[in-house]
Each structure stands twice: as structure tokens, then as C-alpha cells.
N, CA, C and O atoms as a printed pandas DataFrame, in Angstrom:
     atom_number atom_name residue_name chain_id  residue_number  x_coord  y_coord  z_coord
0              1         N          UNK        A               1   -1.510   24.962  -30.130
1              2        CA          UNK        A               1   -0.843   23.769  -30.629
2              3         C          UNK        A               1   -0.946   22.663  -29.580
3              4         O          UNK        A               1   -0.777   22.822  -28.371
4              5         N          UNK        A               2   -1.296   21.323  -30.310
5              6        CA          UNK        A               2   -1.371   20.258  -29.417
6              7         C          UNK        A               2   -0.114   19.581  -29.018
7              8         O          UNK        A               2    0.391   19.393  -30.125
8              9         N          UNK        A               3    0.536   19.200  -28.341
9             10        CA          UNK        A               3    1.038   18.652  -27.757
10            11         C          UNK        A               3    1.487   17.098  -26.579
11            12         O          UNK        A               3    1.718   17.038  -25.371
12            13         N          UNK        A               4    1.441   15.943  -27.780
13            14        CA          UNK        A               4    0.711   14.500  -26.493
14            15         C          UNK        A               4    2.243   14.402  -25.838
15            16         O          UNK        A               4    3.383   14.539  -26.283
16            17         N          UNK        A               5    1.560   14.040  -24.336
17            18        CA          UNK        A               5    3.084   14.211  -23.777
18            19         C          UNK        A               5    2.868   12.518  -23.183
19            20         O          UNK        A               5    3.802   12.200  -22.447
20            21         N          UNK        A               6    2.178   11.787  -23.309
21            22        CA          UNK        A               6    1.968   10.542  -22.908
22            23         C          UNK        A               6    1.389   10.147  -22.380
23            24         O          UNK        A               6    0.293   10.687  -22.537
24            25         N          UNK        A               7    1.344    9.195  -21.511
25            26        CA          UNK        A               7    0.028    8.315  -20.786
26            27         C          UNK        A               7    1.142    8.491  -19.222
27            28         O          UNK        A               7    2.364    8.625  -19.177
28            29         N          UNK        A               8    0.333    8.436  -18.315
29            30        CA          UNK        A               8    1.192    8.319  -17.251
30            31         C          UNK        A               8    0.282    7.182  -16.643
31            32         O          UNK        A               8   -0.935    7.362  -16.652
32            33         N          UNK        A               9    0.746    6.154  -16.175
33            34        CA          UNK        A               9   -0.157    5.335  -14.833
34            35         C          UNK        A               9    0.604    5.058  -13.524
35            36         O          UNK        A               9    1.755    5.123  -13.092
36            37         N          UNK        A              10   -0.381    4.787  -13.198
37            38        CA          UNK        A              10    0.150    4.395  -11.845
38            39         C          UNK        A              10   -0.600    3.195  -11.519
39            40         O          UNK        A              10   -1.524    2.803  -12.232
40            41         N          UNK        A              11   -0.052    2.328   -9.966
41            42        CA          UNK        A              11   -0.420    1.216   -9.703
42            43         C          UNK        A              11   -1.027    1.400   -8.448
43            44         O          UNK        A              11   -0.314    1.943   -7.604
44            45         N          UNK        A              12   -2.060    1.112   -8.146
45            46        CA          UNK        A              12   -3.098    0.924   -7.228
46            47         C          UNK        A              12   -3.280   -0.349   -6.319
47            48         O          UNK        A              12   -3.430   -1.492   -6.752
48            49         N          UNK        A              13   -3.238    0.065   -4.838
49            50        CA          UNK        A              13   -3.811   -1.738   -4.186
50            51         C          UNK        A              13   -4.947   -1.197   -3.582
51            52         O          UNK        A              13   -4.867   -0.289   -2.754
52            53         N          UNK        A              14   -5.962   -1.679   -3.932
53            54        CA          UNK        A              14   -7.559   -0.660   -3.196
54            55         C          UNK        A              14   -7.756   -1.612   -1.872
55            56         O          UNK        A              14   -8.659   -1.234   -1.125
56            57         N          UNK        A              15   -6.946   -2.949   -1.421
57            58        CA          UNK        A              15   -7.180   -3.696   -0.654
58            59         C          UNK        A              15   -5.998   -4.095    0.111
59            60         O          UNK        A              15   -5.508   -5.220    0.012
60            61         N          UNK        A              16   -5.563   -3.225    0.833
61            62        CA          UNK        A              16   -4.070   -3.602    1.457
62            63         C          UNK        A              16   -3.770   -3.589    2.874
63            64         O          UNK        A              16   -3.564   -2.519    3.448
64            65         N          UNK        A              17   -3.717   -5.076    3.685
65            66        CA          UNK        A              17   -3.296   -5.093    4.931
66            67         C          UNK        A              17   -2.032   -4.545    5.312
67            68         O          UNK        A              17   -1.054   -4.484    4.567
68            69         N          UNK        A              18   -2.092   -4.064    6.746
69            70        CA          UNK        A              18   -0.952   -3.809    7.784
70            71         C          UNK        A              18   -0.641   -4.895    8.649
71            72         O          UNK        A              18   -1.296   -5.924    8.481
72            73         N          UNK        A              19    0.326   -4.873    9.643
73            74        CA          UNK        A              19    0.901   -5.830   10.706
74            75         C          UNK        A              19   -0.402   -5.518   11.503
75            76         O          UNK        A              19   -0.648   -6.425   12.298
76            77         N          UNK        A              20   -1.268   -4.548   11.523
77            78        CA          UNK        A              20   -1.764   -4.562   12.695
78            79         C          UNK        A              20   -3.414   -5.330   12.588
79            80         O          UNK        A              20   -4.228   -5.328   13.511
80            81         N          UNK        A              21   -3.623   -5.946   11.242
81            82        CA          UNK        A              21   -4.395   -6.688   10.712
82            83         C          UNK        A              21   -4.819   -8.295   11.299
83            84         O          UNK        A              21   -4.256   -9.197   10.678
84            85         N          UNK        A              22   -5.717   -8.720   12.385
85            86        CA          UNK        A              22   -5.989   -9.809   12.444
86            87         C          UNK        A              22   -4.988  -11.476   11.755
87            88         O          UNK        A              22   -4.428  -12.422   12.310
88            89         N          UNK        A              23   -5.187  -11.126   10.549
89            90        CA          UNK        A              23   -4.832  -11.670   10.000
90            91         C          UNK        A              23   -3.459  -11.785    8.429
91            92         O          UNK        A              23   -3.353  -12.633    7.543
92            93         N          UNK        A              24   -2.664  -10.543    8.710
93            94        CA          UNK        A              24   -1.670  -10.057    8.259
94            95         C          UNK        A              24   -0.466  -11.456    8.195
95            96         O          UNK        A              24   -0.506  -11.979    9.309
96            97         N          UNK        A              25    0.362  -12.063    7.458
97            98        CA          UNK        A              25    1.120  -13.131    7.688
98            99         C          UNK        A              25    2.355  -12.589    7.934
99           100         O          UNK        A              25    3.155  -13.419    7.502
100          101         N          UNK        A              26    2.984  -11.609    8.411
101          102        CA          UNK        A              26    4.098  -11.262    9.114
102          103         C          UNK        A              26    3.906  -10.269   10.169
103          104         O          UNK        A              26    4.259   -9.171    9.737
104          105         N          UNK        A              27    3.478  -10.201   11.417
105          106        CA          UNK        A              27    2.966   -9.701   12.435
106          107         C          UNK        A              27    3.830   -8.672   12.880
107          108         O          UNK        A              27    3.433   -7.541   13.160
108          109         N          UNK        A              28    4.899   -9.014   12.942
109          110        CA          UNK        A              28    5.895   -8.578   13.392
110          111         C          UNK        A              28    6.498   -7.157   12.264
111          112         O          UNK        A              28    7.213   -6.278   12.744
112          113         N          UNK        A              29    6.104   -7.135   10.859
113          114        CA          UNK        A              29    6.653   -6.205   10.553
114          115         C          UNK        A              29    6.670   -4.910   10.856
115          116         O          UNK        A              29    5.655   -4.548   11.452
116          117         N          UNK        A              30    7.542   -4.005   10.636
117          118        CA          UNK        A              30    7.597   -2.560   10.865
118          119         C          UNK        A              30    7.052   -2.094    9.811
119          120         O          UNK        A              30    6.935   -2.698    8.744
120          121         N          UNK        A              31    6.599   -0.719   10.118
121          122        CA          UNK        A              31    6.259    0.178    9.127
122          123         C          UNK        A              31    6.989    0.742    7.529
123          124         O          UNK        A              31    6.644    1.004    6.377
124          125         N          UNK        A              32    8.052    0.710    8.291
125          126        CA          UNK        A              32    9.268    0.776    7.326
126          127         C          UNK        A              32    8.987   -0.486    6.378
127          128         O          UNK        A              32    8.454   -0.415    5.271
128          129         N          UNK        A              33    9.429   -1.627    6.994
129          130        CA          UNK        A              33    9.554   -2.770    6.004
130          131         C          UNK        A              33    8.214   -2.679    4.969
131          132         O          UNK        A              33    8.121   -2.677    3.741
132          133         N          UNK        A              34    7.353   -2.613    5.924
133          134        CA          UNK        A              34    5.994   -2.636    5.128
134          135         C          UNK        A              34    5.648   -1.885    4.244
135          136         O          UNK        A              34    4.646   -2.077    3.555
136          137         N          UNK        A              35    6.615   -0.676    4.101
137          138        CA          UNK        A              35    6.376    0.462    3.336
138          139         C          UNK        A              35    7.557    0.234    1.762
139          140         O          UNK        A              35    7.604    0.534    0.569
140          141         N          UNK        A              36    8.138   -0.302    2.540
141          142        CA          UNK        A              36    9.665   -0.823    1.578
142          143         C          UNK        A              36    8.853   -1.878    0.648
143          144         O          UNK        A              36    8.821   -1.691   -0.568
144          145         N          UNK        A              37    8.238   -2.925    1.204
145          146        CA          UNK        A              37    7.487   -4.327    0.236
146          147         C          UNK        A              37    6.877   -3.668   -0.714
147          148         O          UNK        A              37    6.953   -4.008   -1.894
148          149         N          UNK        A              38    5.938   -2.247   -0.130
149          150        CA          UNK        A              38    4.896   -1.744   -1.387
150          151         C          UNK        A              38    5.772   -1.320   -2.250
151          152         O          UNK        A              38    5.651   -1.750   -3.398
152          153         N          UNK        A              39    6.800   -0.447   -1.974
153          154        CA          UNK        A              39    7.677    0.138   -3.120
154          155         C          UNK        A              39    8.345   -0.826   -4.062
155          156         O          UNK        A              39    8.353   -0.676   -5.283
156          157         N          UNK        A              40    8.966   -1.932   -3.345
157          158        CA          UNK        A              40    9.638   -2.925   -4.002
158          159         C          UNK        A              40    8.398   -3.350   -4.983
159          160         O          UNK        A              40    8.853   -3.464   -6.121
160          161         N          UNK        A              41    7.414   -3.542   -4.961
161          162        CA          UNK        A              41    6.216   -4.212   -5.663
162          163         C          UNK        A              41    5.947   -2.585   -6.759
163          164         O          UNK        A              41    4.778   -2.542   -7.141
164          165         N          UNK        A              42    6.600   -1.653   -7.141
165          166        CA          UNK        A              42    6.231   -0.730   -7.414
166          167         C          UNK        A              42    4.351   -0.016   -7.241
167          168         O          UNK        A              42    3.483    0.049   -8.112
168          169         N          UNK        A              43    4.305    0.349   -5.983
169          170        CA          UNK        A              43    2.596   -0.122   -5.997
170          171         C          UNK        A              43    2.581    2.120   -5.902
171          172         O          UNK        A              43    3.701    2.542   -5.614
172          173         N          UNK        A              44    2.117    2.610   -5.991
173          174        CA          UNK        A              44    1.828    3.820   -6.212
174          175         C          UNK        A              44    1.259    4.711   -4.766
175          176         O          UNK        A              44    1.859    5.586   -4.141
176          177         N          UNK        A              45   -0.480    3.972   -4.451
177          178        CA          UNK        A              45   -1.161    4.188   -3.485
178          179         C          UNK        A              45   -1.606    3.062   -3.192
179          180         O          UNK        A              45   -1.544    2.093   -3.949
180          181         N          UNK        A              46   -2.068    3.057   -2.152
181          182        CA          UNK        A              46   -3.036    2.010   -0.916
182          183         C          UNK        A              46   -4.167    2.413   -0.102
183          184         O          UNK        A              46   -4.395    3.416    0.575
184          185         N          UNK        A              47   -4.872    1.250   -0.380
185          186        CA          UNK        A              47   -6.216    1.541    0.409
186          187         C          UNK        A              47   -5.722    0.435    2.017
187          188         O          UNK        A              47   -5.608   -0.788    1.931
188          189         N          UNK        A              48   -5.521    1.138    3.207
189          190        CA          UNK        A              48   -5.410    0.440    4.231
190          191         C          UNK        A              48   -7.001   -0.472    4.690
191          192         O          UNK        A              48   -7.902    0.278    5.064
192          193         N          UNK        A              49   -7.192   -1.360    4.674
193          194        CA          UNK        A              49   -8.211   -2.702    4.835
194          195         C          UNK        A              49   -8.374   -3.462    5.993
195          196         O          UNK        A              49   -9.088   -4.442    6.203
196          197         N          UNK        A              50   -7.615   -2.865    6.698
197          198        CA          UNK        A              50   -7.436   -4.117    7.749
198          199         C          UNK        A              50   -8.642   -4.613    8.800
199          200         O          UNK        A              50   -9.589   -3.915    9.162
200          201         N          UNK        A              51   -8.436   -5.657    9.102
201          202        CA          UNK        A              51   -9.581   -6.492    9.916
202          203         C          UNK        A              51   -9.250   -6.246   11.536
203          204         O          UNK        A              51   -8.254   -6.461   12.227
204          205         N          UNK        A              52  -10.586   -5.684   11.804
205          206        CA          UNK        A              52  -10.978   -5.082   13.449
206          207         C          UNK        A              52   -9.523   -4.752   13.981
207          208         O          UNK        A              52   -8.995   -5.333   14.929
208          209         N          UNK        A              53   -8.797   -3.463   13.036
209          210        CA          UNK        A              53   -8.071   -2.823   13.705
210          211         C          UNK        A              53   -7.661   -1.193   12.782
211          212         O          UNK        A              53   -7.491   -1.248   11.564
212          213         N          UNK        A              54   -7.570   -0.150   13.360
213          214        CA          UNK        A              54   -7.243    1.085   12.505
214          215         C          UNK        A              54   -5.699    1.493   13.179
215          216         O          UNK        A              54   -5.265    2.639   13.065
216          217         N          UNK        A              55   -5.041    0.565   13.791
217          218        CA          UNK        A              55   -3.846    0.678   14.264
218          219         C          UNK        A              55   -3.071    2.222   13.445
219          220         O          UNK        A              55   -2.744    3.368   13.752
220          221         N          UNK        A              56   -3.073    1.368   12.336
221          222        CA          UNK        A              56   -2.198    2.065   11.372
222          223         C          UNK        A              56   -2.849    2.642   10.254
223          224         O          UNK        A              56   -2.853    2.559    9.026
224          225         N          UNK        A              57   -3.245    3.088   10.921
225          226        CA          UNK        A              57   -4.306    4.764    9.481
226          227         C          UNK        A              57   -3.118    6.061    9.807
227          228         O          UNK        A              57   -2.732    6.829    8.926
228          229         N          UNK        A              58   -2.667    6.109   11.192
229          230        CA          UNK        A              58   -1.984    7.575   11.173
230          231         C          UNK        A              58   -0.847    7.522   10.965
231          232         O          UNK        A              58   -0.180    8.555   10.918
């Protein structure tokens, strides 16, 4: 027996700066905050992007 249980999605940023980004417009943020903005934006996953820095991959 079939059973549709729905569609599920999610929200994707395949292009998403950190503070530790060249060119990021709040330099100063924490990880936290930065992690808080994506949620507030309901965003799912992230692709980290940032320009000549891997600061924050770990």
C-alpha cells in the first residue's frame, strides 16, 4: 500500500560568507551570531565561500 507522506524541502545558500571573508560587511561577528542570522533566515545548509580565507571551515 502506497502511502504520500508529502514533500519535504529545505533551503539552501550554495554561496555563503563568514566574518573571516575579505569582504564580509560585519567583521566583527561571532560564530554564534552568524549561525543565529542563518537560522533566523530559516536557511537549512551552507556552502562556506569565502574570499582568500578558510578561517572558518572547522
Amino acid at each position: 500500500m502506497y502511502t504520500n507522506v508529502g514533500s519535504y524541502w529545505y533551503k539552501f545558500d550554495f554561496h555563503t560568507h563568514t566574518p573571516a571573508s575579505s569582504d564580509y560587511k560585519a567583521p566583527a561577528e561571532t560564530a554564534k551570531e552568524w549561525l543565529i542570522a542563518l537560522m533566523e533566515r530559516e536557511v537549512d545548509c551552507v556552502a562556506v565561500t569565502d574570499h582568500v580565507s578558510g578561517a572558518w571551515i572547522d
